[in-house]
Residue frames as a rotation matrix with the C-alpha (Angstrom) as fourth column:
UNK 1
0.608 -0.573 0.550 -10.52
0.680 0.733 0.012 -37.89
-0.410 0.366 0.835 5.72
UNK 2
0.846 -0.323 0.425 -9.27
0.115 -0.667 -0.736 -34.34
0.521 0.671 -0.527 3.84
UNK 3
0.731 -0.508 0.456 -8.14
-0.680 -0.600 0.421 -33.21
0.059 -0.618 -0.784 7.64
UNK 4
0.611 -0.651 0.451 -6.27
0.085 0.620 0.780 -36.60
-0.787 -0.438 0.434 7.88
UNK 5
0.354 -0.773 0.526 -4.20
0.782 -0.063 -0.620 -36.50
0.513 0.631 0.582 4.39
UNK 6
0.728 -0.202 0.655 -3.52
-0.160 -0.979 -0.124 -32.64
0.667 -0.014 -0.745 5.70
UNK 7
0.540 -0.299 0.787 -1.72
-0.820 0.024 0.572 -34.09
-0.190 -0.954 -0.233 8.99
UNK 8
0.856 -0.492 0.157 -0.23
0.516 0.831 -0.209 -37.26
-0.028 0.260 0.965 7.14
UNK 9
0.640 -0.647 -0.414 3.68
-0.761 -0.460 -0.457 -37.45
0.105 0.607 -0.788 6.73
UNK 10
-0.344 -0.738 -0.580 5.99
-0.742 0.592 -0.314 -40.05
0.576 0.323 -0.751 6.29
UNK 11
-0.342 0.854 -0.391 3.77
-0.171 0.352 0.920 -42.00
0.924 0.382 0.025 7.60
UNK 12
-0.572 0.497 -0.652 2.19
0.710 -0.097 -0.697 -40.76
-0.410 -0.862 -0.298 10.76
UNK 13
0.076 0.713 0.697 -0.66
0.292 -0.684 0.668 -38.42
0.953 0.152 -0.260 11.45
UNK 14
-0.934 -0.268 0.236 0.70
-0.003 -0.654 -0.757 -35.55
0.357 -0.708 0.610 13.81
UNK 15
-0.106 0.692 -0.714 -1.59
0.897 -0.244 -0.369 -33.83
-0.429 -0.679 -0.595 16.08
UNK 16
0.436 0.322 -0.840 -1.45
-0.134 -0.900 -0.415 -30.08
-0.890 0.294 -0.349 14.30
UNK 17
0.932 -0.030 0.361 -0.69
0.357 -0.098 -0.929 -28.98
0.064 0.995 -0.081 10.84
UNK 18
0.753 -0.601 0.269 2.08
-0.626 -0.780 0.008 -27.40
0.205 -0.174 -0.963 12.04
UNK 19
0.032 -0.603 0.797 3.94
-0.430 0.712 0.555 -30.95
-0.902 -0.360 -0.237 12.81
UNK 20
-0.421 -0.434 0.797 3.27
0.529 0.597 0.604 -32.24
-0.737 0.675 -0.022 9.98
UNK 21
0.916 -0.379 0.131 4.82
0.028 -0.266 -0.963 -29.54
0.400 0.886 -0.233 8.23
UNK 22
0.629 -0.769 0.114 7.71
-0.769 -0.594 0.236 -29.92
-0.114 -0.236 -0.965 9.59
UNK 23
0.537 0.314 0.783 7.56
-0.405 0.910 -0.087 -33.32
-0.740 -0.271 0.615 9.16
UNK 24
0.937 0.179 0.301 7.31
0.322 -0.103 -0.941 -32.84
-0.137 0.979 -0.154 5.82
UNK 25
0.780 -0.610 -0.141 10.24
-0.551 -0.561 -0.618 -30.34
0.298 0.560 -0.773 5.82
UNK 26
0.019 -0.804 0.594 12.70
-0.511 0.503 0.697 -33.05
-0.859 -0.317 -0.402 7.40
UNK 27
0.570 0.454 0.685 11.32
0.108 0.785 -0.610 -35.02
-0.815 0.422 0.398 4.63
UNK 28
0.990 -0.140 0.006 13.28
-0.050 -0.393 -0.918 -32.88
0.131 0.909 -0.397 2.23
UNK 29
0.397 -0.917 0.037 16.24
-0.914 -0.391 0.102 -32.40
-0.080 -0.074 -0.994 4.27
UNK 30
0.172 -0.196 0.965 16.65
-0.231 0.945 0.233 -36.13
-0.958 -0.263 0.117 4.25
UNK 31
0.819 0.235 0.523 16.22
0.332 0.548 -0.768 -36.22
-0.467 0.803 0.371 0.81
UNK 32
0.730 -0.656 0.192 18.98
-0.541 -0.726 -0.425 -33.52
0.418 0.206 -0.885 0.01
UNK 33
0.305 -0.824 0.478 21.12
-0.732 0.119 0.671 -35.61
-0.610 -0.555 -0.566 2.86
UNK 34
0.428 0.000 0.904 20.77
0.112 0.992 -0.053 -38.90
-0.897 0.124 0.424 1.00
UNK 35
0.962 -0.019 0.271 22.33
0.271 0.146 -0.952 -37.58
-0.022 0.989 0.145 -1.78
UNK 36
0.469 -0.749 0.468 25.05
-0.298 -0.634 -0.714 -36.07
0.831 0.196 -0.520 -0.44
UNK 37
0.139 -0.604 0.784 26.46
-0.908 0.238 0.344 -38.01
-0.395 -0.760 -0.516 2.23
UNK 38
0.006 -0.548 -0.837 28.94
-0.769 0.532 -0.354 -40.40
0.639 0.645 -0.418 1.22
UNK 39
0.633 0.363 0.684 27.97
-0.773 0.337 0.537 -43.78
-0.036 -0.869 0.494 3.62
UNK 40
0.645 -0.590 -0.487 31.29
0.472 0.808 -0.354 -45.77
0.602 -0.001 0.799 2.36
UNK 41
-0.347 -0.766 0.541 33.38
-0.090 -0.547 -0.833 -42.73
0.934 -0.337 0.120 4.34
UNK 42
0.309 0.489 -0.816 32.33
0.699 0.466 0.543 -43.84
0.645 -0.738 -0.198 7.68
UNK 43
-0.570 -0.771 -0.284 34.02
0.820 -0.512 -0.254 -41.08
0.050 -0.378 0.924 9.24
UNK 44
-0.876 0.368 0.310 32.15
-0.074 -0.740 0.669 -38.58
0.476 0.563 0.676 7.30
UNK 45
-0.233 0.926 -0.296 28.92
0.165 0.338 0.927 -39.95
0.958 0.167 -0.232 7.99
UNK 46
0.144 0.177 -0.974 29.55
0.982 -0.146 0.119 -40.05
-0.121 -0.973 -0.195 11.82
UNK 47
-0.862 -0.499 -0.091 30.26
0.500 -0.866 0.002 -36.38
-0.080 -0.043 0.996 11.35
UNK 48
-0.510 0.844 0.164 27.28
-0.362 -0.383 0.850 -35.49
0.780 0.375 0.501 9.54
UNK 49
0.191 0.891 -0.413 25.26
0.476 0.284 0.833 -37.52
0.859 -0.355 -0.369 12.06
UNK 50
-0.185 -0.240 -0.953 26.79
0.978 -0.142 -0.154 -35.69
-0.099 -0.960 0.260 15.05
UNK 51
-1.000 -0.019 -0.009 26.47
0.016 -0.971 0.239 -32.38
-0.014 0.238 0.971 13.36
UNK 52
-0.309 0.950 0.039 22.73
-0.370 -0.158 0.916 -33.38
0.876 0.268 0.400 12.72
UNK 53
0.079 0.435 -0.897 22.23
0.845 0.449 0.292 -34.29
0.530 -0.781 -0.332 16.44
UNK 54
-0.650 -0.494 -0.578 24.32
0.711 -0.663 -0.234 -31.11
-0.268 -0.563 0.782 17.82
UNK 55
-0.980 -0.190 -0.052 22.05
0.173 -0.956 0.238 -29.01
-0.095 0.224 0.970 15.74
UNK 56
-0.428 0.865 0.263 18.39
0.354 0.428 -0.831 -30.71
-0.832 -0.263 -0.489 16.35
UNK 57
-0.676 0.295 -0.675 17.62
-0.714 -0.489 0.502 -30.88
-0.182 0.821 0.541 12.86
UNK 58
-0.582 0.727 -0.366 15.21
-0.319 0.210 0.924 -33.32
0.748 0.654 0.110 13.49
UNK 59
-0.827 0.458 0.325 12.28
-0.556 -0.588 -0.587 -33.00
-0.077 -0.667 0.741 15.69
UNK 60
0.216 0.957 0.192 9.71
-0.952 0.250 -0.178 -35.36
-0.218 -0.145 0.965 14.85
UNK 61
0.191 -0.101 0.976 9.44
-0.255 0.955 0.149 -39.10
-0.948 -0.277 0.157 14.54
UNK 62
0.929 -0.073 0.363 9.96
0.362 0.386 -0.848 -39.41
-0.078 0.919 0.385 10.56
UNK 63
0.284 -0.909 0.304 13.81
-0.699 -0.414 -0.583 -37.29
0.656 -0.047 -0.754 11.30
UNK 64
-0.020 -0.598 0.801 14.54
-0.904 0.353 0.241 -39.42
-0.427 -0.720 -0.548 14.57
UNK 65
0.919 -0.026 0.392 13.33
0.193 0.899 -0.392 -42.86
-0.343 0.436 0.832 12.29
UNK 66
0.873 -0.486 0.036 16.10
0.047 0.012 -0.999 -41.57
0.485 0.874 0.034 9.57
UNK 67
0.081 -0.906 0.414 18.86
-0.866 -0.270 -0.421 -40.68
0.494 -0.325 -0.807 12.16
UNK 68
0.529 0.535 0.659 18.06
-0.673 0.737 -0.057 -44.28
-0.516 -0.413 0.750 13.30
UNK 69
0.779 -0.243 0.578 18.89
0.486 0.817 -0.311 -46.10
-0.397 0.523 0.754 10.56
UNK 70
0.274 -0.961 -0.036 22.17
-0.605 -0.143 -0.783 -43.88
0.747 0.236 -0.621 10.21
UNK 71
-0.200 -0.654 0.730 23.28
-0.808 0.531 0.254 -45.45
-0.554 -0.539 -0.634 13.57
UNK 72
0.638 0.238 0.732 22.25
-0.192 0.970 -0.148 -48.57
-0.746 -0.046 0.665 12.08
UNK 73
0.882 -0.464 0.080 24.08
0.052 -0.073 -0.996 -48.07
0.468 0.883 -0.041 8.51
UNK 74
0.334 -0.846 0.416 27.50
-0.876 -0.441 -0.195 -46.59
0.348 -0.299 -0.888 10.99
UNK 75
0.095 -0.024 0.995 27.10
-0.609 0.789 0.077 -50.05
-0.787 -0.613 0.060 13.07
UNK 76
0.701 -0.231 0.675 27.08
0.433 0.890 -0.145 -52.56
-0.567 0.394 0.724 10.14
UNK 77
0.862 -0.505 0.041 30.04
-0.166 -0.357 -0.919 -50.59
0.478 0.786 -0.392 8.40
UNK 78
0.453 -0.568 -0.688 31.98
0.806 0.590 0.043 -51.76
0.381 -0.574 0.725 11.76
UNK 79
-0.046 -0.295 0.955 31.82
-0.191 -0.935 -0.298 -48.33
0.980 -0.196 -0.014 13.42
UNK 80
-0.622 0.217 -0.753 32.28
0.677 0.632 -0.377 -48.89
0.394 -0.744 -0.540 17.05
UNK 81
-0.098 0.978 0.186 29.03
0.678 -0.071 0.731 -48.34
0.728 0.198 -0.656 18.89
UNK 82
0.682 0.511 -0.523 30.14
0.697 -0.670 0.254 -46.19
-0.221 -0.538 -0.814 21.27
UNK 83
-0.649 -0.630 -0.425 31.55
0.415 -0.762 0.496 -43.43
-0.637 0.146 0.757 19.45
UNK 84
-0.600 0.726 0.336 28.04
0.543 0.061 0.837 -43.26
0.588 0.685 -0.431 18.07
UNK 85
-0.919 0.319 0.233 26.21
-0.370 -0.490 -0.789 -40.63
-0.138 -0.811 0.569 20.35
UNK 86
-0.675 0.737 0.026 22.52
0.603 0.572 -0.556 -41.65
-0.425 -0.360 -0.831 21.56
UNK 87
-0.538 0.338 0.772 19.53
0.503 -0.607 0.616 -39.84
0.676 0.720 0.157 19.84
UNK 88
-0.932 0.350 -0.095 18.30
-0.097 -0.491 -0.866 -36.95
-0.350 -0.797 0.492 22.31
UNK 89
-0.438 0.833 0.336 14.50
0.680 0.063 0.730 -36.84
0.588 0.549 -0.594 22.68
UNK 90
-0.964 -0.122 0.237 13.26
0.006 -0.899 -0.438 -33.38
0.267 -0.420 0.867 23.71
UNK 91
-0.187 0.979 0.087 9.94
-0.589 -0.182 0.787 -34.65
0.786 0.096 0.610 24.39
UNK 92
-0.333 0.227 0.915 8.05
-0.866 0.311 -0.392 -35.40
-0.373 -0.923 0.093 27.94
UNK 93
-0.552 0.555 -0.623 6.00
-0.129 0.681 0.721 -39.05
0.824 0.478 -0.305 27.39
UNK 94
-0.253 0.283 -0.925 5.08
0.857 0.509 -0.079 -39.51
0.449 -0.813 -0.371 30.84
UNK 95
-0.430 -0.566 0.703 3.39
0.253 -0.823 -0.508 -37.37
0.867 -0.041 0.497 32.88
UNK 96
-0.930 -0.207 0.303 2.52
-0.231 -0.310 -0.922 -36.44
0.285 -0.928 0.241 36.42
UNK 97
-0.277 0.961 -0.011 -0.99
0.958 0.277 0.078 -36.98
0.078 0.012 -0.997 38.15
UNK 98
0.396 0.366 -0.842 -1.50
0.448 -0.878 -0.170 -33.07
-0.801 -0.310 -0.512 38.80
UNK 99
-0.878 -0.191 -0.439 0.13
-0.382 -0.272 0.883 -32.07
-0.288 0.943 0.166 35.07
UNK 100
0.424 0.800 0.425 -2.46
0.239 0.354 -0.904 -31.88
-0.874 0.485 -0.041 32.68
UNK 101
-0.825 -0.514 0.235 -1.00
0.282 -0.013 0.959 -31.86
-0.490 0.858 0.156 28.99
UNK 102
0.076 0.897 -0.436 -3.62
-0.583 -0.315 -0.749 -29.93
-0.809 0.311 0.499 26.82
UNK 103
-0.074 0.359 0.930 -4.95
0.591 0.767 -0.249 -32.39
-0.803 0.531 -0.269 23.97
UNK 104
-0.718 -0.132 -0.683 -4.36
-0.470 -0.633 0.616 -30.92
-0.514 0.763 0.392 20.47
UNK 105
0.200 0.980 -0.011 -7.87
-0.155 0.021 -0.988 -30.63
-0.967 0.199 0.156 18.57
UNK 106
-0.093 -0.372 0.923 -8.21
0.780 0.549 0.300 -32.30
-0.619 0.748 0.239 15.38
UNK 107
-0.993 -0.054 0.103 -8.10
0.114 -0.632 0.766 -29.36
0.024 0.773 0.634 11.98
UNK 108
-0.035 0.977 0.210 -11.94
0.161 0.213 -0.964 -27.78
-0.986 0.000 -0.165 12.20
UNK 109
-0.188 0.102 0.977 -13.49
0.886 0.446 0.124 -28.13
-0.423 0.889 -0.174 8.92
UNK 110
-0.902 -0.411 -0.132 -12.65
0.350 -0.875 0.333 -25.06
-0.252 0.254 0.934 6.89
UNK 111
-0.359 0.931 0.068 -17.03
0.475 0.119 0.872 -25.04
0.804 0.345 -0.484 5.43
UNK 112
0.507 0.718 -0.477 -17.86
0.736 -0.072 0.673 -24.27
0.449 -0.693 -0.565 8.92
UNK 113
-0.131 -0.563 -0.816 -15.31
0.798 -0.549 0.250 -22.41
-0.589 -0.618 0.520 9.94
UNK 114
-0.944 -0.075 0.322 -15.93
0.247 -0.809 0.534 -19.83
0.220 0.583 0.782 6.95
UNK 115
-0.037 0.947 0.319 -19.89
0.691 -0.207 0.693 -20.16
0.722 0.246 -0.647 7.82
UNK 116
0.535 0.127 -0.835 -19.25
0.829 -0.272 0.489 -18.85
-0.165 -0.954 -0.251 11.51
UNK 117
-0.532 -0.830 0.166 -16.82
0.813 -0.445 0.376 -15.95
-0.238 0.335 0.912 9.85
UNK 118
-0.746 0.362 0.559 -19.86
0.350 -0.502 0.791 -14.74
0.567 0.786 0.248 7.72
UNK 119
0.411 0.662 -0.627 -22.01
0.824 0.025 0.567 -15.13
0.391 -0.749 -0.535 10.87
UNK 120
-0.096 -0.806 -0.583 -19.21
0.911 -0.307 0.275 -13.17
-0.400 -0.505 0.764 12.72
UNK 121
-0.885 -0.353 0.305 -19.30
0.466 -0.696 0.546 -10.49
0.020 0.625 0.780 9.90
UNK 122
-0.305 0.833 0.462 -23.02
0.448 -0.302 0.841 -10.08
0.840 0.463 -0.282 9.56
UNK 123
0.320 0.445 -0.836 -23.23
0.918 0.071 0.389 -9.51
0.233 -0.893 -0.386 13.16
UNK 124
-0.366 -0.725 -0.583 -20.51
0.720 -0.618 0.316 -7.09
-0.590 -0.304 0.748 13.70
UNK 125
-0.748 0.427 0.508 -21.97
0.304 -0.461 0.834 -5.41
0.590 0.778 0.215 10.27
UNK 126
0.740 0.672 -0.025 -25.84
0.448 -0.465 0.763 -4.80
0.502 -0.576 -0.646 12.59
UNK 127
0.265 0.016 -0.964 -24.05
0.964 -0.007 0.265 -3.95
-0.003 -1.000 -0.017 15.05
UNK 128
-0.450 -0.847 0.285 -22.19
0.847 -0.303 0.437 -1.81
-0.284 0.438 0.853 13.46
UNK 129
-0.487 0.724 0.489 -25.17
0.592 -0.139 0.794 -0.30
0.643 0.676 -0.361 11.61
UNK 130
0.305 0.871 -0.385 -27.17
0.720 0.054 0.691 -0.08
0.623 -0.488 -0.611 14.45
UNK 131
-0.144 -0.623 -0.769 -24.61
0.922 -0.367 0.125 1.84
-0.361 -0.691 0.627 16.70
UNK 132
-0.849 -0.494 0.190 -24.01
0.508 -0.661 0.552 4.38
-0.147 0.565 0.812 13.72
UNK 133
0.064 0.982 0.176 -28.42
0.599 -0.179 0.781 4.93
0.799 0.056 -0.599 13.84
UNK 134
0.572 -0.024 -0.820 -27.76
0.812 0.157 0.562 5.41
0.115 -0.987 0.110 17.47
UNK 135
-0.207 -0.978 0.035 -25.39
0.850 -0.162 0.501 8.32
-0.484 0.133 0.865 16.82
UNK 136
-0.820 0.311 0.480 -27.08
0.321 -0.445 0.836 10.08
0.474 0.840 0.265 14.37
UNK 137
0.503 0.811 -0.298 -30.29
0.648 -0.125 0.752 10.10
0.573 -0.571 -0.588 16.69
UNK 138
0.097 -0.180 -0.979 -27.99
0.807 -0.561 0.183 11.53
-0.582 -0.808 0.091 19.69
UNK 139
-0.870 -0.342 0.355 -27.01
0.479 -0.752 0.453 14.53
0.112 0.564 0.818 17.03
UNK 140
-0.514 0.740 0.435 -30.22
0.369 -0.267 0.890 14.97
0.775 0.618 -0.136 16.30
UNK 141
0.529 0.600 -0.600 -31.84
0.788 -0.086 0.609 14.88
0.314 -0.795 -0.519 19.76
UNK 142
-0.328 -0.872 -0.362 -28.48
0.931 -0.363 0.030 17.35
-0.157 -0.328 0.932 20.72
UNK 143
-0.863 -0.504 0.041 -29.32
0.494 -0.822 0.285 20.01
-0.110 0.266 0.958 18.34
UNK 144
-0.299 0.875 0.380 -32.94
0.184 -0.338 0.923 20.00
0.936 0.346 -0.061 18.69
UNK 145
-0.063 0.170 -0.983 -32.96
0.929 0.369 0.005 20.04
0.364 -0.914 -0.181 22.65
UNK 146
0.607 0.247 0.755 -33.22
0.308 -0.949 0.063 23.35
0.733 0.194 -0.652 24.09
UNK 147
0.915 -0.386 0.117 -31.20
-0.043 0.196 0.980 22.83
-0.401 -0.902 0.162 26.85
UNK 148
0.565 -0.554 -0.612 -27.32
-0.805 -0.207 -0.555 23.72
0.181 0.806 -0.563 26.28
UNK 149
0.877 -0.399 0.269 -24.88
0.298 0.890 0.345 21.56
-0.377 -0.223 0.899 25.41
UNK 150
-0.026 -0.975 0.220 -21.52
0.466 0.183 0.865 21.46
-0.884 0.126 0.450 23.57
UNK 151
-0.644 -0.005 0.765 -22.76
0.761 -0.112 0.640 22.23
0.083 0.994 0.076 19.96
UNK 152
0.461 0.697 0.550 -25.57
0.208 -0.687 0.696 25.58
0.863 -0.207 -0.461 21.23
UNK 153
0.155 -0.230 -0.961 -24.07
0.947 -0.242 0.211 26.55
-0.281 -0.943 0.181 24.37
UNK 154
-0.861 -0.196 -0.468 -23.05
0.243 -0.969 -0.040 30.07
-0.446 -0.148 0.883 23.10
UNK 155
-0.532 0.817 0.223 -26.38
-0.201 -0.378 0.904 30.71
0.823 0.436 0.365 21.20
UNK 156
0.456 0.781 -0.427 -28.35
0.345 0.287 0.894 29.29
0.821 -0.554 -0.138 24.01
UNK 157
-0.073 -0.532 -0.843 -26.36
0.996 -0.086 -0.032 31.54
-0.056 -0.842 0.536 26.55
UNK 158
-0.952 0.191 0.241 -26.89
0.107 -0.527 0.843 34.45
0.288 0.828 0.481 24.08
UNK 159
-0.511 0.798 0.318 -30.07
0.111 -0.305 0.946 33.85
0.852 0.519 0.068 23.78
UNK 160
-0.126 0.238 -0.963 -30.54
0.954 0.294 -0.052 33.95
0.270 -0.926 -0.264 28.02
UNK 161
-0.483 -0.528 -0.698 -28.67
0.728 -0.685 0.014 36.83
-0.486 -0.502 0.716 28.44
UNK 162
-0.915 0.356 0.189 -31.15
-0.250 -0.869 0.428 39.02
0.316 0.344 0.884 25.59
UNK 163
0.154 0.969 -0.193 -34.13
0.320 0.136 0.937 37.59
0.935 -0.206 -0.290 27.54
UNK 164
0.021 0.002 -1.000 -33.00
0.986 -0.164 0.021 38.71
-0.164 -0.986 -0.005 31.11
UNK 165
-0.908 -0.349 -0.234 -31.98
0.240 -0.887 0.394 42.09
-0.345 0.301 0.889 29.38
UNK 166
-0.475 0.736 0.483 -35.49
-0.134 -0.603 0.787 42.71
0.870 0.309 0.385 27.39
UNK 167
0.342 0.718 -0.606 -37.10
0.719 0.215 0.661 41.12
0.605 -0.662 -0.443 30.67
UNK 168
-0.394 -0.101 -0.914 -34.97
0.671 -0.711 -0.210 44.35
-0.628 -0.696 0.348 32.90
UNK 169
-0.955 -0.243 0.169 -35.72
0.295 -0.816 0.496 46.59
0.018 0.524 0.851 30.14
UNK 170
-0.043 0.998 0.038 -39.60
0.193 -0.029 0.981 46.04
0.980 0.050 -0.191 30.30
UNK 171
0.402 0.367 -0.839 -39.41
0.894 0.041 0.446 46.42
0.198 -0.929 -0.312 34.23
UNK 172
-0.812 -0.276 -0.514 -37.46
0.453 -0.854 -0.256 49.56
-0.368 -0.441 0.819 34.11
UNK 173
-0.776 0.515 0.366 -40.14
0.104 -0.466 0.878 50.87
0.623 0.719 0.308 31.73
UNK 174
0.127 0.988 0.084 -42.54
0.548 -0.141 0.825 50.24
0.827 -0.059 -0.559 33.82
UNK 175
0.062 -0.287 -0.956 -40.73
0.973 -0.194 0.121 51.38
-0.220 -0.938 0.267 37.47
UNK 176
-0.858 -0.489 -0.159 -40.07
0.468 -0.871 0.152 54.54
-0.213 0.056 0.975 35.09
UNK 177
-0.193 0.869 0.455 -44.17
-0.121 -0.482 0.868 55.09
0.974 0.113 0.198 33.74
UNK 178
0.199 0.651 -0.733 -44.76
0.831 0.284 0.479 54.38
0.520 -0.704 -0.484 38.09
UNK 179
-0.217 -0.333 -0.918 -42.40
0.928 -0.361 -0.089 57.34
-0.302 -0.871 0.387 38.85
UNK 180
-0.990 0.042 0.133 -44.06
0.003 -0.947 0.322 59.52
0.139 0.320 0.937 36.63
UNK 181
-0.038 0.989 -0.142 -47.28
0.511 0.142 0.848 58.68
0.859 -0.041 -0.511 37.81
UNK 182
0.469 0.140 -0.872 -46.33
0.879 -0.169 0.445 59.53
-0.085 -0.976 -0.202 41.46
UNK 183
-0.770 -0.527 -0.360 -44.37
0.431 -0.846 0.315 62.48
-0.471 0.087 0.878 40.48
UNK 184
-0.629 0.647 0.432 -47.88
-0.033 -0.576 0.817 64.13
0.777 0.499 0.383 38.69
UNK 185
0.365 0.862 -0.350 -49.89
0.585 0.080 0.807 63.23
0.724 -0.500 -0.476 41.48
């Protein structure tokens, strides 16, 4: 019943909130017109009402009701009816078998829609969490690995290059205590 006052205006109940506010906002401009349009100057009036057709200030059924009962007010003042333009309707009613017209869902209830938010949040929030564990582990696993990578690659290239070097330095040693063996014998 909340979602249906929310969608009420001049009496109808639109399909989105978004109609009836606009609904609403004809509601005002009517009110603003009715004060200021003189309906004994018949002249005038047809002006205004052509000026408020030419410029589609009204768009929903509580504006096309009011521009109604102007033709009706021009007609018993003994305007002739056809110097009265017709009211345009920019809207389809009928439509095709192979058109499909998408159906406009009623307002979802704001209770649920905030629970599924917090749901939304808490998830994203583990995930979040969980990712940032996940991270922290690869560091770890990075800089303890022995194997280089990006973050040790020159120490662990370094540290290759003074093991191949003590590992020639011990073989010359010895290739040099074998040629003084054979050189005494």
């Amino acid at each position: 019943m909340a979602n249906e006052n929310l969608l009420l205006a001049g009496g109808y109940i639109f399909g989105s909130l978004e109609d009836a506010e606009l609904a609403r906002g004809e509601q005002k401009t009517i009110a603003f017109l009715e004060k200021k349009i003189p309906y004994d100057d018949v002249e005038t009036t047809l002006k205004i009402y052509h000026k408020a057709l030419g410029e589609r200030l009204f768009k929903t059924p509580v504006g096309y009701e009011y521009l109604k009962s102007m033709q009706q007010q021009l007609i018993e003042r003994g305007m002739d009816p056809t110097r009265i333009n017709p009211i345009p309707i920019f809207q389809v009613y009928s439509q095709k078998e192979d058109e499909v017209v998408p159906r406009r869902e009623p307002l979802p209830d704001k209770k649920a829609e905030l629970k599924r938010t917090r749901t939304v949040l808490r998830t994203s929030i583990l995930f979040n969490v969980a990712l940032l564990f996940l991270v922290i582990a690869m560091f770890v696993i990075t800089l303890r690995s022995d194997t280089p990578n990006m973050i040790n690659y020159r120490s662990a290239i370094e540290n290759e290059y003074s093991s191949w070097e003590q590992e020639l330095q011990e073989r010359e040693k010895i290739v040099k205590e074998k040629e003084l063996e054979l050189l005494q014998q």
